[in-house]
VEXLUMTI-54586 format. One line per 2 residues: number of its first residue (from 1); for each residue x, y, z of N, C-alpha, C. Coordinates in steps of 0.001 Angstrom, whole numbers, plus 524288, in hexadecimal, padded with zeros to 5 digits. Layout:
! residues N
NUM) X/Y/Z/X/Y/Z/X/Y/Z ~ ...
***
This chain:
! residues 180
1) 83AE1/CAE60/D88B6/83949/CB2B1/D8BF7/83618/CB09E/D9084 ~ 838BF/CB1FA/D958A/834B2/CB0B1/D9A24/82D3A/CB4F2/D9B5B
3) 82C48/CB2E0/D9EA0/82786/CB6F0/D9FE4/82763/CB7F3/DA4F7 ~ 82584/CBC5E/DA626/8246A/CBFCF/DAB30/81E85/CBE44/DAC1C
5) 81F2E/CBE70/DB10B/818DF/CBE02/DB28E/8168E/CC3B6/DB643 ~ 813B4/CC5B2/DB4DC/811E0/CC8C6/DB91A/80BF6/CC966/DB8FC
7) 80AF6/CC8DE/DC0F0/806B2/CCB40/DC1FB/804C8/CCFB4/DC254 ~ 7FF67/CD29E/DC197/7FE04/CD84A/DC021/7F88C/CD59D/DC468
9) 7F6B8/CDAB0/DC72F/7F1D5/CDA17/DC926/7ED55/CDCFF/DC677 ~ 7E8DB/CD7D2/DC4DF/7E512/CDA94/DC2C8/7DEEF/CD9CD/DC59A
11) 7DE5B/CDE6A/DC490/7D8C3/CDDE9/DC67E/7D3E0/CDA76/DC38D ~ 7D0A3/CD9D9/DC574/7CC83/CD667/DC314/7C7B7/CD673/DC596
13) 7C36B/CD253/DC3B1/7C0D4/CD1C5/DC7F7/7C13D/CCE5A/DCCCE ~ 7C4DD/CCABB/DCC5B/7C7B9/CC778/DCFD1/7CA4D/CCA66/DD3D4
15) 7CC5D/CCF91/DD302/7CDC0/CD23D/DD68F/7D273/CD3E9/DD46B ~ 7D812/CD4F2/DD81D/7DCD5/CD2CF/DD518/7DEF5/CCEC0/DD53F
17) 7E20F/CCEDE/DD214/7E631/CC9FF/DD0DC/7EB58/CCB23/DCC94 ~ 7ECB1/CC6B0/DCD25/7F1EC/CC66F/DC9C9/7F0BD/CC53B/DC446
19) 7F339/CC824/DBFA2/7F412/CC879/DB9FB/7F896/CC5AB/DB93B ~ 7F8CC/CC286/DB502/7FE8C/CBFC5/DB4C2/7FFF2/CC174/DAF1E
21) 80359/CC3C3/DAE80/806AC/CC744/DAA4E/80BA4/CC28C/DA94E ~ 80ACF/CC1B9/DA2F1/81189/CBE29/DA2B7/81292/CC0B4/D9E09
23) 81719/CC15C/D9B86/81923/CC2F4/D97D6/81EC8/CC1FE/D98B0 ~ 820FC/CC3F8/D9372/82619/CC232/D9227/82B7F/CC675/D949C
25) 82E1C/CC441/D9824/832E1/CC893/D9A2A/8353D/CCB48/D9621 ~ 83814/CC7D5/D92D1/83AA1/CC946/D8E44/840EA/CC902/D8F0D
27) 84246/CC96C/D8C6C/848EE/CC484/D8BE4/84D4D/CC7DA/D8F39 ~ 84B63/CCE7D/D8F93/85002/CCF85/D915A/84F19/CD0F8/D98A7
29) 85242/CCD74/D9AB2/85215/CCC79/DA197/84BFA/CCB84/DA38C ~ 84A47/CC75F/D9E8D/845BF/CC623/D9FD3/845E5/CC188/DA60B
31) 84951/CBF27/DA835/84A19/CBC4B/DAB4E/848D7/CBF8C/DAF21 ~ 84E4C/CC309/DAFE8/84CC9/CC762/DB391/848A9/CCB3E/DB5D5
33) 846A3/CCBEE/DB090/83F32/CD013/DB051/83C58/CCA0D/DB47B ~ 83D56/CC752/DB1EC/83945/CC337/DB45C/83A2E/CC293/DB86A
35) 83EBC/CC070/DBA7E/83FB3/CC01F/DC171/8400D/CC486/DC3DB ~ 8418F/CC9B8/DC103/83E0B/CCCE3/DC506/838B5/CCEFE/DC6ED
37) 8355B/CCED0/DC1C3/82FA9/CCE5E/DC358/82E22/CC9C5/DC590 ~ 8317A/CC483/DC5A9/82D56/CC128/DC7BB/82E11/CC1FD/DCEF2
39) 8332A/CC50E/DCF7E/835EC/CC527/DD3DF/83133/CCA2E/DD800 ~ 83034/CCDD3/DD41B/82DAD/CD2A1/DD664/82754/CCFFF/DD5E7
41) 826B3/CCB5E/DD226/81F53/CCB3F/DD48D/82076/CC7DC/DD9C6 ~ 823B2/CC386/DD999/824A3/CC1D6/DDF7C/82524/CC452/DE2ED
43) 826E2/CC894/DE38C/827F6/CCBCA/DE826/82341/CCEF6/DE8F8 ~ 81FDC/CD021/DE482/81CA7/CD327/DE613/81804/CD094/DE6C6
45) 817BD/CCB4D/DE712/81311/CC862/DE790/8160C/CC8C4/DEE48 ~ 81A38/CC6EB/DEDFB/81C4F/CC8C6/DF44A/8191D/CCDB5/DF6E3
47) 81729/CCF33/DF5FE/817C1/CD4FF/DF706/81DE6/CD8B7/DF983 ~ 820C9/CD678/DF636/8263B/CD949/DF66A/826FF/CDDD0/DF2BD
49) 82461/CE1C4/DF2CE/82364/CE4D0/DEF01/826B8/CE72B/DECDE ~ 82B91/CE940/DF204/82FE6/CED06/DEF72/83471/CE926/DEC13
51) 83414/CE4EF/DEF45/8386B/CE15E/DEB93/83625/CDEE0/DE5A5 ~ 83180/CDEE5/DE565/830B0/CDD13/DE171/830AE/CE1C0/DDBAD
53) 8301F/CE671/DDD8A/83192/CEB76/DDB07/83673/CEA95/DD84C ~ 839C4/CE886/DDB4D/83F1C/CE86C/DD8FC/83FFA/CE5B4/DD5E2
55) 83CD6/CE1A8/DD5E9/83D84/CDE69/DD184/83892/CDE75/DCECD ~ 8347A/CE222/DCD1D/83214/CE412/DC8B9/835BA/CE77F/DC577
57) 8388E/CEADE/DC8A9/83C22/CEE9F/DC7FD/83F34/CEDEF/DC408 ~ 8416A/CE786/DC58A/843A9/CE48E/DC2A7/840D5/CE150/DBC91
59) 83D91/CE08C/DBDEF/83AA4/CDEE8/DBA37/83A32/CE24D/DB668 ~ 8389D/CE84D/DB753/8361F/CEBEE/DB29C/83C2F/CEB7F/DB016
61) 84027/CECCE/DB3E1/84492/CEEA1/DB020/8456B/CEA62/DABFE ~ 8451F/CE6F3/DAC5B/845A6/CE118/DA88B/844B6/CE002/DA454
63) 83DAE/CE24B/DA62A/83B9C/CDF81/DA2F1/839CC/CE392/D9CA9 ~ 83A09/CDE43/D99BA/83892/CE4FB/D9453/83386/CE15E/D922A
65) 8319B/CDE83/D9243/82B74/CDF42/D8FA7/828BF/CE39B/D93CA ~ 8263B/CE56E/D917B/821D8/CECA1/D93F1/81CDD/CE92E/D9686
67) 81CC9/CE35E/D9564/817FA/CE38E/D9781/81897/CE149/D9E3D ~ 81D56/CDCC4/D9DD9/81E9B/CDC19/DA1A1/821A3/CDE09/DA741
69) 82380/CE288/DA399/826D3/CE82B/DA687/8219F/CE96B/DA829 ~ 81EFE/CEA60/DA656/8183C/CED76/DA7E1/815D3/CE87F/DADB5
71) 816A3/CE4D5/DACFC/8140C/CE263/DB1ED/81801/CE3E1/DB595 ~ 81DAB/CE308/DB4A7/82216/CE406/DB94E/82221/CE8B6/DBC11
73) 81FEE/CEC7E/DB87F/81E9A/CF165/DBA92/81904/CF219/DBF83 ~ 815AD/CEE0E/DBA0C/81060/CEF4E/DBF76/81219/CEB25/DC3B2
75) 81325/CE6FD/DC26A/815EE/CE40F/DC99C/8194A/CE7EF/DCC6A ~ 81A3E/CEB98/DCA23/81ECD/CEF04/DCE52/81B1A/CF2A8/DCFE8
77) 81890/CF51B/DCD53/81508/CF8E5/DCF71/810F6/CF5B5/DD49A ~ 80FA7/CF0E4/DD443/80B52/CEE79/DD719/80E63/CEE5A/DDC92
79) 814CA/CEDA0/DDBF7/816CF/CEE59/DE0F0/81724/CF224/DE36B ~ 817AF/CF824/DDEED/817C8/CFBD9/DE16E/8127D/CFEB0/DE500
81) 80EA3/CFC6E/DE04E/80845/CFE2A/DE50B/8091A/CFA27/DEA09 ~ 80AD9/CF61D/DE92D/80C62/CF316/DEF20/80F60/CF671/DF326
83) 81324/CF8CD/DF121/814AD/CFC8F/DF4D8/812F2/D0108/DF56C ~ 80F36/D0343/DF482/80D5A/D07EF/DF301/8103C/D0AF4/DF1B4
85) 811EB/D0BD5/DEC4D/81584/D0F4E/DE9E9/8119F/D0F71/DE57F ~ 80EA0/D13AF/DE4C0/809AB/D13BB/DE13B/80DC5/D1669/DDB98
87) 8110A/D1A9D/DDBA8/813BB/D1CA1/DD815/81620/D18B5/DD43C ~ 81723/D155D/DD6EC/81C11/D10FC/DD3BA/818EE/D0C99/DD240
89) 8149C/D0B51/DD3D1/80F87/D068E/DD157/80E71/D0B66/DCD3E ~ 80B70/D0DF3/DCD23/8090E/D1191/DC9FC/80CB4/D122F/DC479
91) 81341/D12D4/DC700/816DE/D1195/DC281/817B8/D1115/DBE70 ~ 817BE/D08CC/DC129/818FE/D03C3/DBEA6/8141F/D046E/DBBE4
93) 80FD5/D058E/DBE03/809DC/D0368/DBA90/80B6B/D0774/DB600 ~ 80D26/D0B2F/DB6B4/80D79/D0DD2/DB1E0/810B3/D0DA3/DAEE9
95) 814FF/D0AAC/DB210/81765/D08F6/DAC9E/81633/D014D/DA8EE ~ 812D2/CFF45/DAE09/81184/CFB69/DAB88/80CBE/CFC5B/DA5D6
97) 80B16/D0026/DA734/805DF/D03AC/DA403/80942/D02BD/D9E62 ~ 80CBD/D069E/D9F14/80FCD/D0849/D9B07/8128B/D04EA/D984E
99) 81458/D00AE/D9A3C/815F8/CFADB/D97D7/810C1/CF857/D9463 ~ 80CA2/CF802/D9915/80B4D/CF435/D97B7/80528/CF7E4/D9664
101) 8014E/CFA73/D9360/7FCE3/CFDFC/D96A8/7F932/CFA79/D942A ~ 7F922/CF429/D9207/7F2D1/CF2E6/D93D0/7F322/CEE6A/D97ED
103) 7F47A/CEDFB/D9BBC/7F455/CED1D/D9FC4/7EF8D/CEF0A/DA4DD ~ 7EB55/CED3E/DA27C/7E6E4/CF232/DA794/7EA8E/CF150/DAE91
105) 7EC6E/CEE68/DAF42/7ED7A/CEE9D/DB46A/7F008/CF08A/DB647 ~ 7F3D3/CF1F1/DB2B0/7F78E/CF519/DB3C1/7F4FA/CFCB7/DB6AB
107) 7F2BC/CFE3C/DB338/7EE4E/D028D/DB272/7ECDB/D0177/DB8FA ~ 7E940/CFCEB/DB8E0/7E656/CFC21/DBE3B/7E815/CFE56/DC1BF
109) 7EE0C/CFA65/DC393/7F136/CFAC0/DC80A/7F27E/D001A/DC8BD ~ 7F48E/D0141/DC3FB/7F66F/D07C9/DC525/7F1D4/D0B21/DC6B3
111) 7ED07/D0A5E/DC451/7E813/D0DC5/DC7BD/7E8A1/D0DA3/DCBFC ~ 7E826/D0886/DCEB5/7E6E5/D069A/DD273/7EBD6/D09BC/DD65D
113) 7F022/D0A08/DD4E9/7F37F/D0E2A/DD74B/7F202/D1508/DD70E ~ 7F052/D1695/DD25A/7EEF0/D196B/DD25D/7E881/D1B9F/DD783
115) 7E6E8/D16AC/DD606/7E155/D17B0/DD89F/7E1C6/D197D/DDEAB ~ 7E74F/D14AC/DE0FF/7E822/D1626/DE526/7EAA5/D19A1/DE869
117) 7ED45/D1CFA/DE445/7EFE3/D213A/DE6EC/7EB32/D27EC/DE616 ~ 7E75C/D251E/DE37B/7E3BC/D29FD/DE1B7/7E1CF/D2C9F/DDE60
119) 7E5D7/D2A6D/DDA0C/7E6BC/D2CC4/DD3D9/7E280/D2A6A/DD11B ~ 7DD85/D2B35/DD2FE/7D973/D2844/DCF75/7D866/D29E1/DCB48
121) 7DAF6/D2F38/DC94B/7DAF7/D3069/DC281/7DE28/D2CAB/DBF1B ~ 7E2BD/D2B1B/DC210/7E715/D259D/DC003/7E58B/D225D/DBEB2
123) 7E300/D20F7/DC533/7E0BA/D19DD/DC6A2/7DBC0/D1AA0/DBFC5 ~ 7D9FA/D1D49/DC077/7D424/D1DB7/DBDAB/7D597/D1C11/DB74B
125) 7D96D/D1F8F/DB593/7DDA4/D1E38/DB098/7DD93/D1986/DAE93 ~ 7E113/D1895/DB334/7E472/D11BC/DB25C/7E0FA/D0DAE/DB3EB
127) 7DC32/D0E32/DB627/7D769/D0A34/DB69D/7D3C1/D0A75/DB171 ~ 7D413/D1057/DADDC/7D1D2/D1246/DAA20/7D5DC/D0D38/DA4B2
129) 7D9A3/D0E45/DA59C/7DD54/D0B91/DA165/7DDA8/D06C3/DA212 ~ 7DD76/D039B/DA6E5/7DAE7/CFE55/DA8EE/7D71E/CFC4E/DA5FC
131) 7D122/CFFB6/DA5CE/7CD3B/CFD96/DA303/7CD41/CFDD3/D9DFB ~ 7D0CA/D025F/D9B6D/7D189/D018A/D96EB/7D3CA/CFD1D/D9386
133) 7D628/CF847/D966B/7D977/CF74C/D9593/7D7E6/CF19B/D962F ~ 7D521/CF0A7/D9A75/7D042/CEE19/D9B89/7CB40/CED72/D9E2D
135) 7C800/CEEE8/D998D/7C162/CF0CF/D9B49/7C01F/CEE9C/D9EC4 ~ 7C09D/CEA54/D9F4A/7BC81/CE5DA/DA36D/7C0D9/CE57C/DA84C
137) 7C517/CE838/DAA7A/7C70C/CE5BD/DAEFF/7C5D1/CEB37/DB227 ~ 7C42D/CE809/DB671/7BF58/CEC4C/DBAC8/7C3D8/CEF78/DBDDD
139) 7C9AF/CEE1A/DBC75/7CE38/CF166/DC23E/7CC13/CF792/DBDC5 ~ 7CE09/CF810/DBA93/7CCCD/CFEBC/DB858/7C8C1/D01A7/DB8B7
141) 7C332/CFF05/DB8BC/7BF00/D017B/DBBD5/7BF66/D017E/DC245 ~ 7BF9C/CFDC9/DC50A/7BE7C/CFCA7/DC9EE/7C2C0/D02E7/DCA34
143) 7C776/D0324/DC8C2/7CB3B/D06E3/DCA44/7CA14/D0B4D/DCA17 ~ 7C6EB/D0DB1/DC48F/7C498/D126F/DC337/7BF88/D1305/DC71D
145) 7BE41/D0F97/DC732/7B8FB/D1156/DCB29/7BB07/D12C9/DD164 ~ 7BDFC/D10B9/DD252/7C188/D11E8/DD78A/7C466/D15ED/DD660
147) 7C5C2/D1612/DD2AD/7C830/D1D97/DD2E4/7C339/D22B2/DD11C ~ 7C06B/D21A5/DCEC2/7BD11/D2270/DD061/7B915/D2518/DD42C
149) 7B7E0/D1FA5/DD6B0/7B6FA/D201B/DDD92/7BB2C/D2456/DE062 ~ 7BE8E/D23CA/DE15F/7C2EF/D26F3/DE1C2/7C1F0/D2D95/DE17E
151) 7C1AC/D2E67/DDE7C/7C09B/D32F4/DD9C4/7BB7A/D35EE/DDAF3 ~ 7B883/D321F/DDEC2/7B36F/D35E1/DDFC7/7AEB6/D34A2/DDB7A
153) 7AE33/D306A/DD675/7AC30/D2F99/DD461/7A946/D2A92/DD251 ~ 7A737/D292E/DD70A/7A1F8/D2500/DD72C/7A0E6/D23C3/DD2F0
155) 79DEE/D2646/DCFCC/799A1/D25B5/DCB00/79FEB/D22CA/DC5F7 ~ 7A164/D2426/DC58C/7A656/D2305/DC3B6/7A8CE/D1C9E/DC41B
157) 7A9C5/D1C87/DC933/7AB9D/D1A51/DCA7B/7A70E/D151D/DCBE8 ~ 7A3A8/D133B/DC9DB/79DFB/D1201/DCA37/79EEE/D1037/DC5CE
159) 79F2B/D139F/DC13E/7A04C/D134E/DBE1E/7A354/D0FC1/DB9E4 ~ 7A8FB/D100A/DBD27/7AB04/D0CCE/DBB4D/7AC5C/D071D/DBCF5
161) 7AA03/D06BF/DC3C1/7A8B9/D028D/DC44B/7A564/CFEA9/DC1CD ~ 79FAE/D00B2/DBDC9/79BFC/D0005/DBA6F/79E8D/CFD02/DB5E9
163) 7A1F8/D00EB/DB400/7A464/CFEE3/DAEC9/7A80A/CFB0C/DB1B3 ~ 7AA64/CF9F6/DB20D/7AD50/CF56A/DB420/7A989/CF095/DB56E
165) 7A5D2/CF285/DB73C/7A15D/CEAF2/DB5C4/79D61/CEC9C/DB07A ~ 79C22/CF063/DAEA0/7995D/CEEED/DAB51/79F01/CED3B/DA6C8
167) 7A38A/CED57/DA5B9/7A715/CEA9C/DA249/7A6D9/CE4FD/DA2F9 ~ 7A35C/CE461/DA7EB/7A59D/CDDC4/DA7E9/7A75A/CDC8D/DAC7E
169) 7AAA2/CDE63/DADAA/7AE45/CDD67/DB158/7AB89/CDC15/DB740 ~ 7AC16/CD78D/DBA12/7A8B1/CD6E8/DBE59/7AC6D/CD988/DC528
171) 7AF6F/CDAA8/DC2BC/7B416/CDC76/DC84F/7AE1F/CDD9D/DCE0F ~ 7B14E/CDA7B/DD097/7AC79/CDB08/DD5BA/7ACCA/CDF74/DD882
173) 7B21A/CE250/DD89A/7B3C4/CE6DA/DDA62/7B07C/CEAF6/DD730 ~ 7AEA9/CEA68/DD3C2/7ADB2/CEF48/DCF34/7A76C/CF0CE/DD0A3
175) 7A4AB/CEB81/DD229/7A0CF/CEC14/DD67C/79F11/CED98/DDA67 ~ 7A576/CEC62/DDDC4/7A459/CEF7E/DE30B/7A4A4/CF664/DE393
177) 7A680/CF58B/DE05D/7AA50/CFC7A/DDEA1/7A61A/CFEE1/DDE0F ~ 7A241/CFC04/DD9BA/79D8D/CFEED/DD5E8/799A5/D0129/DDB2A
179) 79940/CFC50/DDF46/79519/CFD78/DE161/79748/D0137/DE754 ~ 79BAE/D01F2/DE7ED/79DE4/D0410/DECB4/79BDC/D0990/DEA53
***
């Protein structure tokens, strides 16, 4: 059995960066699952966004482990917030959710779509199921406190900037947030 590689963006206190995901294709047109995801992260490190769609496209249909169908999904969605098509990221994250749901980043990204079209009862959710998922990573507070903010609710949102360093977590952003 070959392996797939995929990148996921995660937040930290480093800022973002790249997650490296490997797991197993699995025997049937595992060649194929693979050269087409490796085909669609090239293109989309391109920033070739619509062509590389086509071959995520390709990828989900392929592939049958749920966890790696679940990254092919969120690489397709990451192209679609590249194009601003917020409906069709929002999607994939939900169906990468549904493949895969302890994944916090998955949750994130989709807030983070959510957050930006307005839906801060969503964003607030899926940053809520983030921390559940993992206490100490500062993207699910920093997010809730920004929807939040949003929302008309300071003290709140203060709030949960607070809990996000008293867990530990040193995110430098979670600082600036606290004190803005």
């Amino acid at each position: 059995m070959r392996q797939i590689i995929s990148r996921l963006w995660r937040i930290s206190s480093l800022g973002v960066f790249w997650v490296i995901f490997a797991g197993s294709v699995g025997a049937v047109h595992g060649d194929d699952a693979e050269d087409a995801f490796n085909q669609g992260i090239e293109l989309s490190n391109a920033s070739r966004y619509r062509e590389a769609i086509r071959y995520f496209d390709r990828a989900v249909a392929l592939l049958n482990d749920s966890r790696n169908k679940a990254i092919a999904y969120s690489q397709r969605a990451l192209c679609y917030r590249e194009l601003s098509q917020p409906d069709k990221a929002i999607q994939d994250w939900t169906q990468a959710i549904r493949l895969d749901p302890g994944l916090p980043e998955y949750y994130v990204l989709r807030g983070g779509v959510y957050g930006s079209r307005g839906d801060s009862k969503k964003a607030q959710d899926d940053w809520h199921a983030a921390t559940r998922i993992t206490p100490r990573d500062a993207a699910g507070y920093m997010g809730r406190g920004q929807a939040y903010n949003r929302l008309g609710q300071p003290e709140r949102a203060l709030e949960e900037f607070t809990e996000g360093i008293r867990r530990g977590y040193r995110d430098p952003s979670l600082y600036v947030e606290r004190a803005s």
